[in-house]
PDB file as gemmi writes it, atoms N, CA and C in Angstrom:
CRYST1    1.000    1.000    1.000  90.00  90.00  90.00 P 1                      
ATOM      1  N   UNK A   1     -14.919  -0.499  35.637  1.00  0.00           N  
ATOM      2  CA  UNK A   1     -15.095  -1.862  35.200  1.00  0.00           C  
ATOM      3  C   UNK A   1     -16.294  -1.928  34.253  1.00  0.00           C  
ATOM      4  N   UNK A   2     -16.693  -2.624  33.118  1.00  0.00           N  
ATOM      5  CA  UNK A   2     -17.072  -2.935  32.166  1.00  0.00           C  
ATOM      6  C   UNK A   2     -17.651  -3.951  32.468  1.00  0.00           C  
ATOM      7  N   UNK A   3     -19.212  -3.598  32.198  1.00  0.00           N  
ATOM      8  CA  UNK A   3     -20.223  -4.640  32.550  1.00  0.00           C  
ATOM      9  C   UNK A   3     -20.805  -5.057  31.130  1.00  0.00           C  
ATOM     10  N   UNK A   4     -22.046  -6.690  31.632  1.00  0.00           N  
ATOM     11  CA  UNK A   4     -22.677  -6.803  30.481  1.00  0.00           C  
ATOM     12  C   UNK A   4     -23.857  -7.244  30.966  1.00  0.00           C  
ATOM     13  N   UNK A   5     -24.401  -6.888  30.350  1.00  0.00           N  
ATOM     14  CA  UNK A   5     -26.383  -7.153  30.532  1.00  0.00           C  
ATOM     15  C   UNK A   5     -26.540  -8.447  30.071  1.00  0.00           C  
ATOM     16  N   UNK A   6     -27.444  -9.330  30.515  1.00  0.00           N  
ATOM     17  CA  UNK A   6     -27.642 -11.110  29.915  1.00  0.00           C  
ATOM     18  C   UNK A   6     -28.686 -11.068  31.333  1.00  0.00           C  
ATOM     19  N   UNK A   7     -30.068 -11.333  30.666  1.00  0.00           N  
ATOM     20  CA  UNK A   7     -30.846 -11.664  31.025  1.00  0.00           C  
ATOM     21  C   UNK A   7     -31.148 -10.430  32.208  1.00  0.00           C  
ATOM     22  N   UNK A   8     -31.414  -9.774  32.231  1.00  0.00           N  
ATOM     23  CA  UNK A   8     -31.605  -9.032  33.571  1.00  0.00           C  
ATOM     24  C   UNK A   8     -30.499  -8.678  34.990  1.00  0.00           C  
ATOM     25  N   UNK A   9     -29.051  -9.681  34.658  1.00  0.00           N  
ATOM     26  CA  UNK A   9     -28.330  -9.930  35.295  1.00  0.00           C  
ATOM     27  C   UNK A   9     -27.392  -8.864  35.014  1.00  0.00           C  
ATOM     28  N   UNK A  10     -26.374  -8.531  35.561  1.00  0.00           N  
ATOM     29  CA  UNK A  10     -24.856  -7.993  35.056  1.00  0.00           C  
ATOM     30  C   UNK A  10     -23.818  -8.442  35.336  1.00  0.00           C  
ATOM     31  N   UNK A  11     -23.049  -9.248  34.702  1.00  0.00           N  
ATOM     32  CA  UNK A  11     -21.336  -9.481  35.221  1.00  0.00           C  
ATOM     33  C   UNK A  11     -20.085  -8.884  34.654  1.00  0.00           C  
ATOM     34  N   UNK A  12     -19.323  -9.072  35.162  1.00  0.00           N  
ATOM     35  CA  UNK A  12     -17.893  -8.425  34.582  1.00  0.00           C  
ATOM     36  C   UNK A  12     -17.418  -9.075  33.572  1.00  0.00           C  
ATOM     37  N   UNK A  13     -17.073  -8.033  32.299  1.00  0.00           N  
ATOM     38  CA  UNK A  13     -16.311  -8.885  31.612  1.00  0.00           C  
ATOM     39  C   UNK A  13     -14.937  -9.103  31.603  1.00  0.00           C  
ATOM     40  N   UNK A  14     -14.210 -10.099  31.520  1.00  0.00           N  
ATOM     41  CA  UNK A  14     -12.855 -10.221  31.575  1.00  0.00           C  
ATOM     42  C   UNK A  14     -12.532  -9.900  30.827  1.00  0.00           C  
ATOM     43  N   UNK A  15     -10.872  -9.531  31.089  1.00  0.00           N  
ATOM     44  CA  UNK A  15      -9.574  -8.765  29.869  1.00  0.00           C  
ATOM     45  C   UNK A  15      -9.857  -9.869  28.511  1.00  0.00           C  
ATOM     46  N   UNK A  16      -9.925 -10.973  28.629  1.00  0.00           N  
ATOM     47  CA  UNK A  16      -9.536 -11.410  27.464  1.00  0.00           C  
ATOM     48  C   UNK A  16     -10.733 -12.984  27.556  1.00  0.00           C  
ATOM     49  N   UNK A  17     -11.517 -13.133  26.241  1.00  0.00           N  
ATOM     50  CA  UNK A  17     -12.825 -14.036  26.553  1.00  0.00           C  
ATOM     51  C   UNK A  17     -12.387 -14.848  25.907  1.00  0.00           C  
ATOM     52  N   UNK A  18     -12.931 -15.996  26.138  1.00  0.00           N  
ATOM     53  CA  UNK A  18     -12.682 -17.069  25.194  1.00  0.00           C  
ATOM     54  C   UNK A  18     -13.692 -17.404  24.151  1.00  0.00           C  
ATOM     55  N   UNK A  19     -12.964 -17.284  23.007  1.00  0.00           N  
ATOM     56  CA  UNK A  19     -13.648 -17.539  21.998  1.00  0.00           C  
ATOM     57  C   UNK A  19     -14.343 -18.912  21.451  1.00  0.00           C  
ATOM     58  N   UNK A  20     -15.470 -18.789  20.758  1.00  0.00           N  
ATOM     59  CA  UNK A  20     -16.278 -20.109  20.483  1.00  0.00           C  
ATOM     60  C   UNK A  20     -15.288 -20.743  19.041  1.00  0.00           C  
ATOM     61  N   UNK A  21     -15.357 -21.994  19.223  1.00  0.00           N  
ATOM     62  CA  UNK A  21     -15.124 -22.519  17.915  1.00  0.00           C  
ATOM     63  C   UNK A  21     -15.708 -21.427  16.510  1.00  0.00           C  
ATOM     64  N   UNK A  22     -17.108 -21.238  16.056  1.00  0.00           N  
ATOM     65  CA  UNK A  22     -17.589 -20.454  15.220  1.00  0.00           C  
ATOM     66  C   UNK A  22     -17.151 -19.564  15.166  1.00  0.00           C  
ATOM     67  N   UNK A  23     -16.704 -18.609  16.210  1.00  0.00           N  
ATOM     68  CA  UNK A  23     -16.307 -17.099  16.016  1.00  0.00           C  
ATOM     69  C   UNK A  23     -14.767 -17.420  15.358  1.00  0.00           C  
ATOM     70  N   UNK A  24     -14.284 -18.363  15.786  1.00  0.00           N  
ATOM     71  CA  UNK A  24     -12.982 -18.516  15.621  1.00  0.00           C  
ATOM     72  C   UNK A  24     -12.751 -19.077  13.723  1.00  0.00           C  
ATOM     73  N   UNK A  25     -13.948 -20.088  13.115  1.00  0.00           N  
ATOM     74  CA  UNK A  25     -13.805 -20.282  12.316  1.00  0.00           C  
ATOM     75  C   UNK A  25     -14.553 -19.429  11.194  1.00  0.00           C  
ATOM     76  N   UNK A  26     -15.375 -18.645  11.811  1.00  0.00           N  
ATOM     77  CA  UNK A  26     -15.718 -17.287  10.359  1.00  0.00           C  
ATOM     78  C   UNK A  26     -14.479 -16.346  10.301  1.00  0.00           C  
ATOM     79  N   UNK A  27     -13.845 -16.269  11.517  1.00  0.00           N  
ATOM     80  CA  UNK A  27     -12.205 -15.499  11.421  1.00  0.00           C  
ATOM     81  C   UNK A  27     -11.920 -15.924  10.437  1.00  0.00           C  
ATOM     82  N   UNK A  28     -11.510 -17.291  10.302  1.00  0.00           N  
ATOM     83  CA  UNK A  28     -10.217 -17.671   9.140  1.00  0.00           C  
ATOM     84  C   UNK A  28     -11.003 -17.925   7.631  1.00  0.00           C  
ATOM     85  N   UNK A  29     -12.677 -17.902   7.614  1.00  0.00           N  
ATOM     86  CA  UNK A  29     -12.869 -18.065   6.707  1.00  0.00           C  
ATOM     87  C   UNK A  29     -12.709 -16.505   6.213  1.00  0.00           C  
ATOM     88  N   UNK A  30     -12.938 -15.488   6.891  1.00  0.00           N  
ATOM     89  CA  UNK A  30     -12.654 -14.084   6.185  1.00  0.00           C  
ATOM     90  C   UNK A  30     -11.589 -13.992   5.767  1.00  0.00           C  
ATOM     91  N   UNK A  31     -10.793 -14.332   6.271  1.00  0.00           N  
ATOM     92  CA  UNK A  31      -8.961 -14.017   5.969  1.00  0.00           C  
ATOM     93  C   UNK A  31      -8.705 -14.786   4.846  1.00  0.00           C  
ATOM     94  N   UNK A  32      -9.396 -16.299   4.880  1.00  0.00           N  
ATOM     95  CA  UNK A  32      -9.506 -17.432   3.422  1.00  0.00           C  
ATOM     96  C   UNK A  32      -9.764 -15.977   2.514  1.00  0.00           C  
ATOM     97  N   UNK A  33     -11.537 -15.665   2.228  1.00  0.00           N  
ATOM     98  CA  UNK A  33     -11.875 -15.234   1.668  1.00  0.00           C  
ATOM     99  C   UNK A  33     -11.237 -14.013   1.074  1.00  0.00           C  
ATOM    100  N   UNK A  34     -10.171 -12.867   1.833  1.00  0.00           N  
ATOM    101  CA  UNK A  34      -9.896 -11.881   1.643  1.00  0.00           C  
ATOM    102  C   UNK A  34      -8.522 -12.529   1.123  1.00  0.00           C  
ATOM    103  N   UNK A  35      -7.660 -13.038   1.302  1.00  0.00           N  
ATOM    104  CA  UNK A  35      -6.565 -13.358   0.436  1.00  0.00           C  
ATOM    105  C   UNK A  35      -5.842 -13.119  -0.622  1.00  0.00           C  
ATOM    106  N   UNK A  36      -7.299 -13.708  -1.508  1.00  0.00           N  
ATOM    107  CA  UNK A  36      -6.835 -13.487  -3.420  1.00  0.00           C  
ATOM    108  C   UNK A  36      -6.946 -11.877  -3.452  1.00  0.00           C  
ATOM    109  N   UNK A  37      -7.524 -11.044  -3.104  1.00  0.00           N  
ATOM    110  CA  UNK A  37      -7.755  -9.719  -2.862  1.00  0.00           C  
ATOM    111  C   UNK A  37      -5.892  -9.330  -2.480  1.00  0.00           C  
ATOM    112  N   UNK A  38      -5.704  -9.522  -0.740  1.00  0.00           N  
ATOM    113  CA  UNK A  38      -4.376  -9.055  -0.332  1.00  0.00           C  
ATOM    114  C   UNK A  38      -3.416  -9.364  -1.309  1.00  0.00           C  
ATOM    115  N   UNK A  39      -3.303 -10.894  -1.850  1.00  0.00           N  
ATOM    116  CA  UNK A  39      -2.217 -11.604  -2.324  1.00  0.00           C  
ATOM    117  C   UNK A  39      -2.011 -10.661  -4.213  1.00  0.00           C  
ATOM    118  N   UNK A  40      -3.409 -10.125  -4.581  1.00  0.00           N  
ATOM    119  CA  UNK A  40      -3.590  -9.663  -5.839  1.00  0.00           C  
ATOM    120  C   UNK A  40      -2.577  -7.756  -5.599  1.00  0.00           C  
ATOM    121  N   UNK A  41      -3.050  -7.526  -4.273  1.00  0.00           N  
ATOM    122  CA  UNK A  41      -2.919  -5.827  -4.049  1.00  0.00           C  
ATOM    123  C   UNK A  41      -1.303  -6.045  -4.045  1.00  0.00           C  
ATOM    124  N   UNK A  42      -0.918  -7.258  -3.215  1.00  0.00           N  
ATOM    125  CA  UNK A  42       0.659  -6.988  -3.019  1.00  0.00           C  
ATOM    126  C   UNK A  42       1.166  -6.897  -4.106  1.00  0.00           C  
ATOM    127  N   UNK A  43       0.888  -8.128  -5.143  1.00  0.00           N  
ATOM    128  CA  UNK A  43       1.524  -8.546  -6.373  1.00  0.00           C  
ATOM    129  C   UNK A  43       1.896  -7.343  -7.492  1.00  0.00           C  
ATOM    130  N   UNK A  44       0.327  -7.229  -7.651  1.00  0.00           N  
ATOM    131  CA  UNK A  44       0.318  -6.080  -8.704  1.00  0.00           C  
ATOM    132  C   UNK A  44       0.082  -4.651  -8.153  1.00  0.00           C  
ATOM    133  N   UNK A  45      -0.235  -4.302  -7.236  1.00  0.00           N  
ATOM    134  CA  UNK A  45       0.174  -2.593  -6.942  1.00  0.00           C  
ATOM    135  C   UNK A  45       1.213  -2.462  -5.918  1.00  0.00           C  
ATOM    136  N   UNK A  46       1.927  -3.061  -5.019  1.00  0.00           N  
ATOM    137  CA  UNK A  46       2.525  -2.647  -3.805  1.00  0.00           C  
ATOM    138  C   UNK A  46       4.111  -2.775  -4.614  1.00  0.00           C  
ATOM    139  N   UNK A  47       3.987  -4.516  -5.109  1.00  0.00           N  
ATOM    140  CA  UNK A  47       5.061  -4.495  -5.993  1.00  0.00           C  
ATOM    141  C   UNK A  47       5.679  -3.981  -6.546  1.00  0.00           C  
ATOM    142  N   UNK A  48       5.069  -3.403  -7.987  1.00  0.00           N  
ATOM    143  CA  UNK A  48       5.656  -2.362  -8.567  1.00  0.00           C  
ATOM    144  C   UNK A  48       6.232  -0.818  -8.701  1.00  0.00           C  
ATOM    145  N   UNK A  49       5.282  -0.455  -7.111  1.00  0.00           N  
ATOM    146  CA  UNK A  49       5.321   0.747  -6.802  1.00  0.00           C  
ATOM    147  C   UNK A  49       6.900   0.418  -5.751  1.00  0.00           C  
ATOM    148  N   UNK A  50       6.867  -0.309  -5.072  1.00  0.00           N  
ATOM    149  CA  UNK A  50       8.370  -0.394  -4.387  1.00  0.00           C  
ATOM    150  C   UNK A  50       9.456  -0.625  -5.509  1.00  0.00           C  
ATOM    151  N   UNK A  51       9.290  -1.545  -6.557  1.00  0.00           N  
ATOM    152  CA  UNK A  51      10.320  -1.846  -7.513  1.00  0.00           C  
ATOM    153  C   UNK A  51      10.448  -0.410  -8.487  1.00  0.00           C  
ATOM    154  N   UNK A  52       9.438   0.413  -8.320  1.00  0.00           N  
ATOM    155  CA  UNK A  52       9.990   1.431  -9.248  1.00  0.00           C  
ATOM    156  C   UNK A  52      10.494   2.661  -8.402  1.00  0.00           C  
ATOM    157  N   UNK A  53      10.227   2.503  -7.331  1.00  0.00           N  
ATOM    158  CA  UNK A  53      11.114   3.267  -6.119  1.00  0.00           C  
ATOM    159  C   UNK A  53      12.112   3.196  -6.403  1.00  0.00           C  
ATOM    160  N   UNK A  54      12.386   1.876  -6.260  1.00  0.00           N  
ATOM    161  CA  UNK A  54      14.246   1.440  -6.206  1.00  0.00           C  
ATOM    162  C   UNK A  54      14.730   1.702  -6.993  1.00  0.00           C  
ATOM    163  N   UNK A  55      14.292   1.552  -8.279  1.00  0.00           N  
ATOM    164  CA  UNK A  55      14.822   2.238  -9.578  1.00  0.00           C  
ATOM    165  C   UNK A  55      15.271   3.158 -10.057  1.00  0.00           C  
ATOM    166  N   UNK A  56      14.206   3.615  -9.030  1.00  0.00           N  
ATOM    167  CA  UNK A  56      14.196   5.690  -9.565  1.00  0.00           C  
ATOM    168  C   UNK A  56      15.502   6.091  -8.628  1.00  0.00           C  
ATOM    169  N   UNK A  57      16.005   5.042  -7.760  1.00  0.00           N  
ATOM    170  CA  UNK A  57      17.622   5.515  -6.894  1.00  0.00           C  
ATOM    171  C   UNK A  57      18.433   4.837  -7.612  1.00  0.00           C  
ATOM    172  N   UNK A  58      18.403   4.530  -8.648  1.00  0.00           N  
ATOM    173  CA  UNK A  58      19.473   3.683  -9.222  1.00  0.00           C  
ATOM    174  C   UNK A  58      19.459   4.384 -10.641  1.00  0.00           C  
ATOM    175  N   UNK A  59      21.182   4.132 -11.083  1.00  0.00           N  
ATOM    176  CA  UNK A  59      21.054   4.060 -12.505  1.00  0.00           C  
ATOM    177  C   UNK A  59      21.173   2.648 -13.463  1.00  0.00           C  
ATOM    178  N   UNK A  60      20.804   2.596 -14.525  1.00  0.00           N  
ATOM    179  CA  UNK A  60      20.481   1.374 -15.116  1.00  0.00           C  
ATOM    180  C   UNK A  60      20.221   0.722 -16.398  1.00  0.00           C  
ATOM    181  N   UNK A  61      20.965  -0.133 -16.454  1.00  0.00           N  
ATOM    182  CA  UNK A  61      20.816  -0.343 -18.139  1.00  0.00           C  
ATOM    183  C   UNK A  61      20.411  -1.541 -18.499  1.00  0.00           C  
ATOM    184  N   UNK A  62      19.681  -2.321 -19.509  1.00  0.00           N  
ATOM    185  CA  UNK A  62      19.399  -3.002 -19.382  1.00  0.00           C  
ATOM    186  C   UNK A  62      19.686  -4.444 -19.481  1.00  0.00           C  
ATOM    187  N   UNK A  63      21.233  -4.034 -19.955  1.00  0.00           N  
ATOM    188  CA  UNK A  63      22.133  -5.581 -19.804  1.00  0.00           C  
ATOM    189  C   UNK A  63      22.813  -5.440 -18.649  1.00  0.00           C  
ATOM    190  N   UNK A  64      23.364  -4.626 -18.163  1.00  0.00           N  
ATOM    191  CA  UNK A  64      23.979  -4.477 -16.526  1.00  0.00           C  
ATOM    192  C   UNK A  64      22.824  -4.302 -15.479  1.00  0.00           C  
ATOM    193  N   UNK A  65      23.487  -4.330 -14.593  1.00  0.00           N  
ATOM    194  CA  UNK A  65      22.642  -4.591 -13.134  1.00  0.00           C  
ATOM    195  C   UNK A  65      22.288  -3.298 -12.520  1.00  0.00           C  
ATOM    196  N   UNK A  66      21.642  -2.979 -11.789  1.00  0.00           N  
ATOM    197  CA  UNK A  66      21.456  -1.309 -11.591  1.00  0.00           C  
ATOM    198  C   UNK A  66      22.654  -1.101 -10.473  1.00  0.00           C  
ATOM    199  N   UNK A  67      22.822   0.364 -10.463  1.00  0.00           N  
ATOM    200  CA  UNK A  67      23.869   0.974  -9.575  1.00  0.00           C  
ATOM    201  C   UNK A  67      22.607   2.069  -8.846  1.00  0.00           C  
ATOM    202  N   UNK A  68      23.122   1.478  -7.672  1.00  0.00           N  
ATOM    203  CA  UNK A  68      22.459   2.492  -6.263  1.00  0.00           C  
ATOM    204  C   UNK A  68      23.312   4.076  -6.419  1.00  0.00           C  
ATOM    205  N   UNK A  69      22.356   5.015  -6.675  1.00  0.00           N  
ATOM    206  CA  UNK A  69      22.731   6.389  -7.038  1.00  0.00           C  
ATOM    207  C   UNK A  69      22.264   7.483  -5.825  1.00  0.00           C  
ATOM    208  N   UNK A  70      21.217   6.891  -5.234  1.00  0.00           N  
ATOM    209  CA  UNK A  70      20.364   7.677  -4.386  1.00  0.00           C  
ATOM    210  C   UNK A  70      19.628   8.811  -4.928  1.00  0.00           C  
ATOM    211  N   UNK A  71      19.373   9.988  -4.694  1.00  0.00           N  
ATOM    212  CA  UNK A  71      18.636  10.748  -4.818  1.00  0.00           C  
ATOM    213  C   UNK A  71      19.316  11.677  -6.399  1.00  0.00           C  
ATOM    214  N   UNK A  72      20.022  11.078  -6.670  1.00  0.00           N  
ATOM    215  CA  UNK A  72      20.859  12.137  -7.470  1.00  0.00           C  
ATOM    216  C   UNK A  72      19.669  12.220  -9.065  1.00  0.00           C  
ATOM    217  N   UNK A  73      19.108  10.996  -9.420  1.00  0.00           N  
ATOM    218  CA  UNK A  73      18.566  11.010 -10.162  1.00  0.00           C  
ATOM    219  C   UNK A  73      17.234  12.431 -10.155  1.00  0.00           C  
ATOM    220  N   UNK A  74      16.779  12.836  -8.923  1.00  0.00           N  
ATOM    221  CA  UNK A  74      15.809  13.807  -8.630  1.00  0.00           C  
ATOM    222  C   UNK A  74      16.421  14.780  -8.569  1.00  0.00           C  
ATOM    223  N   UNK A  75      17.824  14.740  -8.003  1.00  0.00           N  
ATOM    224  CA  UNK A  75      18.295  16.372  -7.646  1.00  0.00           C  
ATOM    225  C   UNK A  75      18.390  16.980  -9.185  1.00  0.00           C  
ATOM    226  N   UNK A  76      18.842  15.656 -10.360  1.00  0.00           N  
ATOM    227  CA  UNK A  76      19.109  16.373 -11.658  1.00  0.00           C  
ATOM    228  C   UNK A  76      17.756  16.895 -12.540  1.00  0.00           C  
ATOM    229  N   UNK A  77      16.395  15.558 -12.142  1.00  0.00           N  
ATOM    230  CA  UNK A  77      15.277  16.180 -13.074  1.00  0.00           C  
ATOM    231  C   UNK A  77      14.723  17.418 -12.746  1.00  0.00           C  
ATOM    232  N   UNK A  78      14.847  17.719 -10.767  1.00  0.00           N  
ATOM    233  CA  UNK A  78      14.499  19.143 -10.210  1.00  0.00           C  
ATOM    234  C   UNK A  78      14.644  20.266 -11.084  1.00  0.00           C  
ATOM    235  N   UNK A  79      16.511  20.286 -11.218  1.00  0.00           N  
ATOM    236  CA  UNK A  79      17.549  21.304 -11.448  1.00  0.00           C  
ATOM    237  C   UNK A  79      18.153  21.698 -12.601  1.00  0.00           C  
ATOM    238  N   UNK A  80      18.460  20.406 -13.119  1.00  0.00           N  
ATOM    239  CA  UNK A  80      19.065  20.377 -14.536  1.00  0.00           C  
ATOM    240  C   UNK A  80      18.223  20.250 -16.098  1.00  0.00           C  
ATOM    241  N   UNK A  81      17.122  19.558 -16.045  1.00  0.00           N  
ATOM    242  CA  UNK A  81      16.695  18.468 -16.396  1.00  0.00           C  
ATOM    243  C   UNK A  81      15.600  19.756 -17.340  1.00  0.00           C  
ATOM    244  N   UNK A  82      15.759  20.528 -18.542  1.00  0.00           N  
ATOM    245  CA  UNK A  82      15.035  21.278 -19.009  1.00  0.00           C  
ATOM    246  C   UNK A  82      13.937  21.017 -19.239  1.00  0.00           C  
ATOM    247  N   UNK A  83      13.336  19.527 -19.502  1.00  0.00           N  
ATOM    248  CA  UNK A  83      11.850  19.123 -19.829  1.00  0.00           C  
ATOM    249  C   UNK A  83      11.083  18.585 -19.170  1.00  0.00           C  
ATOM    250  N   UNK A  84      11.463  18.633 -17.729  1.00  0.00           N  
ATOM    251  CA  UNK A  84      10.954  17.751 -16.810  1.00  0.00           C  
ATOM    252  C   UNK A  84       9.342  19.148 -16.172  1.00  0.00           C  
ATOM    253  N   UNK A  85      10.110  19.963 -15.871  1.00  0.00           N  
ATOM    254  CA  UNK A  85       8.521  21.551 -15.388  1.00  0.00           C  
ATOM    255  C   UNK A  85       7.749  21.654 -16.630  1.00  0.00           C  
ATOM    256  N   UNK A  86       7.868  21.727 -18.241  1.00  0.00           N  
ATOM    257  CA  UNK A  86       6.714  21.689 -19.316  1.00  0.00           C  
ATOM    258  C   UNK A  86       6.455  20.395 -19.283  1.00  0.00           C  
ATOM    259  N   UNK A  87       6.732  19.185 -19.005  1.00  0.00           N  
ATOM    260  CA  UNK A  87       6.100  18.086 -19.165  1.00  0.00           C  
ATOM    261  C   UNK A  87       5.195  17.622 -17.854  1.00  0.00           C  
ATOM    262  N   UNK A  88       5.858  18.275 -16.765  1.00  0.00           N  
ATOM    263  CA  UNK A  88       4.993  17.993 -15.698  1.00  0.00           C  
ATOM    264  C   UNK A  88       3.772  19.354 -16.018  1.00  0.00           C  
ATOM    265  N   UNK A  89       3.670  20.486 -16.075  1.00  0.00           N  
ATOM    266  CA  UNK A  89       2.760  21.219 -16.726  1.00  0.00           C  
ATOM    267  C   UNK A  89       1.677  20.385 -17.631  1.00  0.00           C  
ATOM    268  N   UNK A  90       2.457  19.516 -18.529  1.00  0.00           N  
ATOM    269  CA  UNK A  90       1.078  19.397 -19.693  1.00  0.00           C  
ATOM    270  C   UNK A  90       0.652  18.329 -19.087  1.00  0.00           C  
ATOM    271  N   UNK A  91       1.573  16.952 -18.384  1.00  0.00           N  
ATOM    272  CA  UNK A  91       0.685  16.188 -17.730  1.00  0.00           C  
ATOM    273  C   UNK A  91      -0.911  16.866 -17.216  1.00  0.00           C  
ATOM    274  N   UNK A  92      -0.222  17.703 -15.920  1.00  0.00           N  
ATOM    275  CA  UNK A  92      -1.531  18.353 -15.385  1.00  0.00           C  
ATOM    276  C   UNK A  92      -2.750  18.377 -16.461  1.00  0.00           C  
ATOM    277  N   UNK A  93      -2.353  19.564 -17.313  1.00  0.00           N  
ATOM    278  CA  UNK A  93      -3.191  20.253 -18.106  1.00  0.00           C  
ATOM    279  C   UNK A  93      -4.271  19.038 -18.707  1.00  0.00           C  
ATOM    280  N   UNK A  94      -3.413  17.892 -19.306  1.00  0.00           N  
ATOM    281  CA  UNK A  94      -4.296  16.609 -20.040  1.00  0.00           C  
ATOM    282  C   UNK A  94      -5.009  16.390 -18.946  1.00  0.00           C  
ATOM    283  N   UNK A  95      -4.455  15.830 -17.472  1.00  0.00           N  
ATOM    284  CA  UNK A  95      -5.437  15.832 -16.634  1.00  0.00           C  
ATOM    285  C   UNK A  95      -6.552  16.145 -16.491  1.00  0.00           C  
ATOM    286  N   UNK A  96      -6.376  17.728 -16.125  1.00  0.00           N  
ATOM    287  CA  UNK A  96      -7.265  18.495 -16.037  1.00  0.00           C  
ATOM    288  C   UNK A  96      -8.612  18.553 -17.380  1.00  0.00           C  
ATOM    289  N   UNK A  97      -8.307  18.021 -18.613  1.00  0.00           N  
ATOM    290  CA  UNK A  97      -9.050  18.186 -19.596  1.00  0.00           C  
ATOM    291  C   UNK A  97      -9.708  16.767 -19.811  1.00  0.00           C  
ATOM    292  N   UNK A  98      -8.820  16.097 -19.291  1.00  0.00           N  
ATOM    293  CA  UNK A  98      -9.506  14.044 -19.898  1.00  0.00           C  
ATOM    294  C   UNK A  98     -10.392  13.978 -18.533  1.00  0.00           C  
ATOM    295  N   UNK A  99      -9.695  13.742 -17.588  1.00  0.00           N  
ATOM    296  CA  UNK A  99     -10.646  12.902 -16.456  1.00  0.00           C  
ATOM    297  C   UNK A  99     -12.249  13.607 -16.538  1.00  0.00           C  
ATOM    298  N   UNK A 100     -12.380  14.634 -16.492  1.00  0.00           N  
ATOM    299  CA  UNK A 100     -13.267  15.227 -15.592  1.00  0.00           C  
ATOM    300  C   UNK A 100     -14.641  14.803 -17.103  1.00  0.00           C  
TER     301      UNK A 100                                                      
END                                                                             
C-alpha cells in the first residue's frame, strides 16, 4: 500500500483522487493550448503521409479516380523498374554531400 507524508502524518492513498477544480482546469487549458500544434501535425504531416500511402497502392490518373492495385506498384519499381536502384543510389549520395 502506498502512503503519503502531510505534515508528519501518513495516510493511504486511494485508487483514484479527486481532483481540484484548478488541476482540472490547467488540464484543458494545456490541451486548449496544444491543439493548433495537434490540429497543424494532423493536417499537414499525418495527412499527406497516409494520402500518399494510398496512392502508392493505387493506380491513377488524373481525370479518373484511382484503382486499388495493392502492392503491385512496389513489386514492379523493386524488380522491373531499371531506374529506380541508380536513382535511389544518387538520392543517397546528394544526401550524403548536402545535409552534412
Amino acid at each position: 500500500m502506498v502512503t503519503k507524508v502531510a505534515q508528519g502524518q501518513a495516510f493511504p492513498i486511494s485508487g483514484r483522487q479527486k481532483h481540484s477544480r484548478m488541476v482540472v482546469r490547467e488540464a484543458i487549458a494545456g490541451y486548449v493550448f496544444a491543439m493548433p500544434w495537434l490540429l497543424g501535425m494532423l493536417f499537414f504531416i499525418l495527412g499527406p503521409i497516409i494520402a500518399s500511402f494510398y496512392l502508392s497502392l493505387t493506380t491513377y490518373n488524373v481525370i479518373k479516380p484511382p484503382t486499388f492495385v495493392g502492392t503491385t506498384n512496389y513489386v514492379y519499381a523493386l524488380t522491373k523498374d531499371d531506374q529506380f536502384w541508380p536513382s535511389l543510389a544518387r538520392t543517397f549520395r546528394y544526401a550524403l554531400t548536402v545535409v552534412p
